[in-house]
C-alpha positions in Angstrom: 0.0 0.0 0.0 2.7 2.6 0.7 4.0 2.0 -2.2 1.5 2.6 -4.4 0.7 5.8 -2.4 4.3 6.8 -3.2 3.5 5.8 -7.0 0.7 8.4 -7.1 2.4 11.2 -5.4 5.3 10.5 -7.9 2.6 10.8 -10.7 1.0 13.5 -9.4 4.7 15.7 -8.8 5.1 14.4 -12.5 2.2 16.4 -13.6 2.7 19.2 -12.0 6.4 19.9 -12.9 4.8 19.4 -16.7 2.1 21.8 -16.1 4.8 24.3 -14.9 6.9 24.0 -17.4 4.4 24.1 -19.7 3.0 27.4 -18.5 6.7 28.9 -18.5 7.0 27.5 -22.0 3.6 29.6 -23.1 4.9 32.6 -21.0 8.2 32.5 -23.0 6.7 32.3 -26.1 4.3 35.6 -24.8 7.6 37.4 -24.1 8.8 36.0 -27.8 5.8 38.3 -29.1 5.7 41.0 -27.0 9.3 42.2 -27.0 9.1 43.3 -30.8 5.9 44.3 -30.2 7.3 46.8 -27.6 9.7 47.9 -29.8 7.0 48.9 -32.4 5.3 50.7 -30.1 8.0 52.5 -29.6 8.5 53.6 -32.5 5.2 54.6 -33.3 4.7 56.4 -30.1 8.4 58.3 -31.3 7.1 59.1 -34.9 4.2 60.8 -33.1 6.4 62.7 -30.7 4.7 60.8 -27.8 8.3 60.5 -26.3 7.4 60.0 -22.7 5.4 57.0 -24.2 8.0 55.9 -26.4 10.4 55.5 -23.2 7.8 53.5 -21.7 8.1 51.2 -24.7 11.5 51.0 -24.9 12.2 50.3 -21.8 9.9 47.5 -21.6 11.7 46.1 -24.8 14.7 46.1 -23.0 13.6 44.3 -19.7 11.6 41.3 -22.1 15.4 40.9 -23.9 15.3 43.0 -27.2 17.7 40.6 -29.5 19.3 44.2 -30.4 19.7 46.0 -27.2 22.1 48.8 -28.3 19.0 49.9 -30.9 16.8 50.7 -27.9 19.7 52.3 -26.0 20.7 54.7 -28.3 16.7 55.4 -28.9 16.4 56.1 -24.9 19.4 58.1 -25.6 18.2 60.3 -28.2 14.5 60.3 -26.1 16.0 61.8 -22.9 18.0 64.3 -25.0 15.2 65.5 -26.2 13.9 66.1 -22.7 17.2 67.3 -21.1 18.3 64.3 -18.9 21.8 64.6 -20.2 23.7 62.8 -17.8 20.9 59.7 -18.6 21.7 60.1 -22.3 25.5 59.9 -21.8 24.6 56.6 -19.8 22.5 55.1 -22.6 24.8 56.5 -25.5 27.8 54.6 -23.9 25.9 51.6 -23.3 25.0 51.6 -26.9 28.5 52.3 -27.8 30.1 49.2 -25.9 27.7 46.8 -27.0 28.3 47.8 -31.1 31.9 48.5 -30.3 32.5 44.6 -30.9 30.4 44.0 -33.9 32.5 45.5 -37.4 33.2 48.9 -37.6 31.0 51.6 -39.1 28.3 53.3 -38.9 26.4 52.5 -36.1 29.6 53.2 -33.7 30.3 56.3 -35.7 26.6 57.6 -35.4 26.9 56.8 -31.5 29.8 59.1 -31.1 28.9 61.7 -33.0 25.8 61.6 -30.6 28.4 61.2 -27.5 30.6 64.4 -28.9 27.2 66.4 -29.3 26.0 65.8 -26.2 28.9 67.3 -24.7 29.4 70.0 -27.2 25.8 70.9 -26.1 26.8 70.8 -22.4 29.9 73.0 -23.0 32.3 70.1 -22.8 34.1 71.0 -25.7 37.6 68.9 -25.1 35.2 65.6 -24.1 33.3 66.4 -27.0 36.2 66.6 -29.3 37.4 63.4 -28.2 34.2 61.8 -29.4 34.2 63.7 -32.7 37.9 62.0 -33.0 36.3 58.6 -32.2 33.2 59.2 -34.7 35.7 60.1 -37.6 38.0 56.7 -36.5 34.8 54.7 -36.4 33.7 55.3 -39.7 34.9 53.3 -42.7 36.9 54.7 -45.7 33.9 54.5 -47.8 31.6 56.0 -46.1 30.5 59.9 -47.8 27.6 61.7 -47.6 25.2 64.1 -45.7 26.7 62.1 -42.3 30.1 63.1 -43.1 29.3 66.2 -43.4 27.6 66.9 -40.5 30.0 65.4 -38.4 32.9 67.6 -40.1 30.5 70.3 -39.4 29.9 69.8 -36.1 33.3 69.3 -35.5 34.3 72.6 -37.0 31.8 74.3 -34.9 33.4 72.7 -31.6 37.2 73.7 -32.7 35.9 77.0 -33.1 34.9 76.5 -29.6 38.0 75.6 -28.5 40.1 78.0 -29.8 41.5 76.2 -32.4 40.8 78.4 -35.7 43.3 76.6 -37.9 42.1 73.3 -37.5 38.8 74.3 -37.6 39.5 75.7 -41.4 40.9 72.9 -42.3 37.8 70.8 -41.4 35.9 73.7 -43.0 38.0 72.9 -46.1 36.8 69.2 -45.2 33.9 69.5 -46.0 33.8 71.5 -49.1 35.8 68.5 -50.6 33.0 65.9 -49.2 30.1 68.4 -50.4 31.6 68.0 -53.8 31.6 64.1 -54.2 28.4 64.3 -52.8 27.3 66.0 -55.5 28.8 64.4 -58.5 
């Protein structure tokens, strides 16, 4: 008899560790859905200029495991730029920045320090902001022209200027006359 009582209870603990896992299993494959989900949202509450919303989004994107994190960090980035929490930007921009830092070179770790270097230009930092500005121009591959160039030559101009540093700010002046005009052949 106590056996077969011990049978049972086995049976029944059999049962419910499958219903458990089960259940986990169908919560996993919620999360599965919802994380791009929240990233969509995102995006749509961003494209509205619903940016308190859109950080709501994000953030919840982030916490269900976003497969691209350092998307959604430079997005909370740019979002509490927008709204003046510099010191929580810096935090998210850098975050980005380290987790792209180890996939190729390019554009996304160019883009994110010419972010970082604007930031601080914006705060006044001008020698922390050049050093970003230096790491945006290293990041970027030979190849890359264009509009993006340009701005970032432009910017940097602007925060040589800031710094004193007329010559060099010319130069980068000349820069981008030379990248306007591939750009436009």
């Amino acid at each position: 008899m106590f056996y077969k009582d011990l049978d049972a209870i086995s049976r029944f603990q059999r049962m419910a560790l499958e219903t458990t896992l089960l259940a986990d299993a169908e919560a996993l494959e919620d999360v599965a859905r919802q994380t791009p989900a929240a990233e969509l949202a995102g995006e749509h509450a961003r494209s509205l200029y619903a940016n308190s919303e859109a950080l709501t989004h994000f953030e919840t994107a982030l916490a269900l495991g976003y497969p691209e994190p350092a998307v959604l960090h430079e997005a909370i980035g740019d979002l509490r730029t927008l709204s003046g929490s510099y010191r929580q930007a810096r935090g998210d921009y850098e975050t980005a920045a380290a987790l792209v830092a180890g996939l190729t070179p390019g554009e996304g770790l160019a883009r994110i320090e010419h972010k970082l270097a604007s930031l601080h230009h914006r705060q006044g930092e001008w020698e922390l902001a050049e050093s970003h500005f230096q790491a945006a121009l290293e990041s970027r591959t030979p190849d890359e022209q264009g509009a993006d160039l340009a701005q970032l030559l432009a910017d940097r101009s602007l925060n040589m200027m800031r710094l004193g540093q007329q010559s060099g700010a010319e130069e980068l002046a000349e820069d981008l006359k030379t990248v306007q005009a591939l750009a436009s052949r």
